[in-house]
N, C-alpha and C positions, 0 to 999 in steps of 0.2 A: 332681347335681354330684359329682365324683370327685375325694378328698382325695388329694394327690400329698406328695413331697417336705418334710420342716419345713424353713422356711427362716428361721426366728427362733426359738430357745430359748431365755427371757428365763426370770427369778427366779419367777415367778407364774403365766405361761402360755407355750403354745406355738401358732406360725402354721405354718400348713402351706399350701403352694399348693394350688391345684384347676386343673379343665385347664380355667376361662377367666381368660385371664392378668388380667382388674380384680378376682376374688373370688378371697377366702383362707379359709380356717375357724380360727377361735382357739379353742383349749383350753384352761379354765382347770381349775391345777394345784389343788391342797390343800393347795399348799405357801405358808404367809405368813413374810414379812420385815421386817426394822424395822432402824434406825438404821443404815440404809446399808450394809444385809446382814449386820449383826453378828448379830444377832440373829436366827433359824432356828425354825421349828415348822411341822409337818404338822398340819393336821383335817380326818379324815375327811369327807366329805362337803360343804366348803367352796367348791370348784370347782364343783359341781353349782348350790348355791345364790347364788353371786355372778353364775354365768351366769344363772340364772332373773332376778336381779336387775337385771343390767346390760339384757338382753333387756326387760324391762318397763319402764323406766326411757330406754330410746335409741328404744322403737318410740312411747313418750308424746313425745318430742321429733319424733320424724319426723310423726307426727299432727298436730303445731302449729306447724311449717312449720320447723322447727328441724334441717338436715338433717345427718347423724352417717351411720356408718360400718355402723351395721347392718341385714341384711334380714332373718335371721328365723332363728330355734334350728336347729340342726342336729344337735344328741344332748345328750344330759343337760349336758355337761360344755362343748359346743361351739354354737359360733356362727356363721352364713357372715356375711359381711361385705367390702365393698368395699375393697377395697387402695390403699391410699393413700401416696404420697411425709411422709414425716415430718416435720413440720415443729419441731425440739426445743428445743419450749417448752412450759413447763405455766404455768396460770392458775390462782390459787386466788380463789377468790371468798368472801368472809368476810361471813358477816350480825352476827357477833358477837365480839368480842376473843377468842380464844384460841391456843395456844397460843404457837410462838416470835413473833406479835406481841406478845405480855403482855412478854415480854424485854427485843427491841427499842425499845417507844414507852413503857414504864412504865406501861399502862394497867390498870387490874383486869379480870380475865378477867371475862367473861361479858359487859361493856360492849357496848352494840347502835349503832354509829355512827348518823349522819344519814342515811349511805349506804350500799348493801355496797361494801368495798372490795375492790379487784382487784389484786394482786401478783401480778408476772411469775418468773420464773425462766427458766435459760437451762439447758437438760437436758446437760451435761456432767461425768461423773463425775470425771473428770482435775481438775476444777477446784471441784468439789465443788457443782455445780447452783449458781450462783451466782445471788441476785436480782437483778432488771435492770431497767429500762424501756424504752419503744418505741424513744427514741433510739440505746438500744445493739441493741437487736435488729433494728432497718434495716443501724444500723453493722453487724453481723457479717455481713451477709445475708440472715438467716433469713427476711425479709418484705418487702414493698415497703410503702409507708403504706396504700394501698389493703386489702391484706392485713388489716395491723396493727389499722386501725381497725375492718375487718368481725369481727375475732377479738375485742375488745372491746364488740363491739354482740351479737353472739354470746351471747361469756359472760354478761352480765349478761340478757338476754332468757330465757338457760339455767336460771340462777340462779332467777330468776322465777316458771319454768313449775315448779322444781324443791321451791321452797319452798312453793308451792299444793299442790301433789302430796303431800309430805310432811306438812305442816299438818293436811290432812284425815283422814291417817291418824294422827292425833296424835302424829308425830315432829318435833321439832326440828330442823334442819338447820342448824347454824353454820356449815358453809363446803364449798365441793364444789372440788376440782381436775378441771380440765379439758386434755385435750389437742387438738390440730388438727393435719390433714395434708390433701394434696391430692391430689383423690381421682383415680390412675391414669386412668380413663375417660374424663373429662373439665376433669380440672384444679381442678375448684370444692374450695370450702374447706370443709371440713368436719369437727363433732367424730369423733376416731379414737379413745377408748379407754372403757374401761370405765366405768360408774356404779356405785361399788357401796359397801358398807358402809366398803370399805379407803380409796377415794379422798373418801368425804366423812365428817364427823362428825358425830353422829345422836346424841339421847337421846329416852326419851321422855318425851312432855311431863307428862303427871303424874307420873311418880316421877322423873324425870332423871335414870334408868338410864340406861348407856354401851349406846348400841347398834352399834359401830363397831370400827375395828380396834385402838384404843385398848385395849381390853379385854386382848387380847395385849400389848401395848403395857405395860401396866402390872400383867401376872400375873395378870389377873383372869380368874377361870371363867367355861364356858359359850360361850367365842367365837362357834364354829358357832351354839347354840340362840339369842344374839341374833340372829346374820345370819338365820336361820329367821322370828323373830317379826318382825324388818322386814319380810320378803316375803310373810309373813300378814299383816300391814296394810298392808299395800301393796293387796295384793290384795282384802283385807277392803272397804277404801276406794275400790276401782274397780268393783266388783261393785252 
């Protein structure tokens, strides 16, 4: 496959075309972000290990019929992966109250619903990614109901597979965001973006050390070396 052209240079990674127009290759940066870009830090070797992360993490979902956006590593730092129309919406999936839900519903963080719960958002920075429901996301276009409800059966199926996964390797998983776009080749809907330490929240489960992008988040040391020991037990766990 021959890397062409970036044709997206986003805050975290970069897409570049290849010369078949359904597959792209994403490079992930070293560069992390918070509070809607205010907030700026490089770590070394971070891109390397979210890729290994996301890669392990998207090929366990292709294995259990859950179909996403990756086929297979493509250098330390890179990924090929299937090219997809965007669909801009992100889904967070929550096993557990935290964070700006604690604001919101007045609940005590760490509360474990009856269910996981599923918030939408509508990915526009103009308007400051606002939260939304299915109603408004037909309204704007971004889905047909058909769409809508396969992206909720989805998520939570994701969620699922995500929280065995983790479990075993004794991390906690309180909530993961997801993305979805439709995948160029053939149109089908499928997860399009990363898994990784940044888009979900991780501790582990005997000490309830931060193992996530929190860490940065909140000045704390080590960032990279916890995304490291997630992918050792990740890995530890599937072996």
């Amino acid at each position: 496959m021959e890397k062409r052209d970036v044709i997206f240079n986003g805050r975290e990674k970069r897409v570049f075309a290849t010369d078949d127009p359904g597959r792209i290759i994403i490079h992930f940066k070293d560069v992390t972000m918070g509070y809607n870009s205010i907030k700026k830090a490089v770590f070394k070797g971070k891109g390397e290990i979210n890729n290994r992360i996301s890669a392990m993490l998207l090929n366990i979902l292709n294995e259990n019929g859950i179909k996403t956006h990756f086929i297979e590593l493509a250098g330390e730092k890179e990924m090929l992966c299937r090219k997809i129309e965007v669909i801009p919406l992100e889904l967070i999936v929550r096993n557990k109250i935290a964070g700006s839900l604690v604001q919101r519903l007045g609940i005590p963080e760490g509360t474990v619903p009856s269910e996981p719960i599923v918030d939408m958002h509508f990915n526009n920075e103009e308007l400051g990614d606002p939260m939304i429901n299915g109603h408004h996301a037909i309204l704007l276009g971004l889905v047909n109901r058909e769409e809508l409800d396969m992206i909720y059966k989805v998520a939570r199926q994701t969620n699922d597979i995500l929280l065995k996964v983790f479990a075993k390797a004794g991390i906690d998983m309180i909530d993961v965001k997801l993305e979805f776009g439709r995948a160029v080749d053939n149109g089908e809907l499928i997860i399009s973006d990363e898994i990784t330490p940044d888009t979900c929240r991780l501790c582990d489960m005997k000490t309830g050390n931060i193992l996530d992008k929190r860490r940065f988040l909140k000045d704390l040391s080590d960032v990279v070396a916890s995304y490291r020991e997630v992918y050792a037990k990740l890995s530890g766990s599937l072996n």
